[in-house]
Residue, then its C-alpha position, 0 to 999 in steps of 0.5 A: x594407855x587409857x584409864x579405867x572407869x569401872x571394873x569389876x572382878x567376879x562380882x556376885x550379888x545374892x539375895x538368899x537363894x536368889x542370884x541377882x547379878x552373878x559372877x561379873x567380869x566388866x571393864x569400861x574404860x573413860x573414852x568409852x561410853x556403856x549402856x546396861x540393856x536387859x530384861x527385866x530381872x537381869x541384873x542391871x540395877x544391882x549392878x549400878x547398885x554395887x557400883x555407887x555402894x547403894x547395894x553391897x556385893x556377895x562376892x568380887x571386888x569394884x573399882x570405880x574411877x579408881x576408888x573402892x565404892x564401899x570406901x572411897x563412896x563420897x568421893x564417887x558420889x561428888x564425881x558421878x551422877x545417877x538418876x534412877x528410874 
């Protein structure tokens, strides 16, 4: 069975009236490699966002490598890199 590396289940992020990433369903497992593609205002930053608890989700749940990002967050961030624009 291959492990997951990120799921997500209906996750939401609003700001006000404005829905920036809106209801995600997303499993990427480890032997696969994703790309976030999309136009500008899509979602994709929050999205990366939420996944390393920089941003804090409205709505749905995260898992990543296992972890829960707004509770296991440093473990994330010793196991994962991120280089933002």
């Amino acid at each position: 069975m291959t492990e997951v590396a990120i799921e997500t289940d209906g996750l939401t992020k609003r700001y006000g009236s404005t829905v920036a990433v809106e209801d995600l369903d997303l499993t990427v497992t480890r032997d696969e490699i994703y790309g976030f593609l999309g136009p500008n205002g899509a979602g994709k930053s929050t999205t990366i966002g939420m996944l390393m608890d920089y941003v804090r989700p409205t709505e749905g749940s995260v898992r990543v490598l296992g972890c829960d990002p707004q509770d296991d967050v440093v473990e994330i961030h010793d196991r994962l890199g991120i280089l933002p624009d």
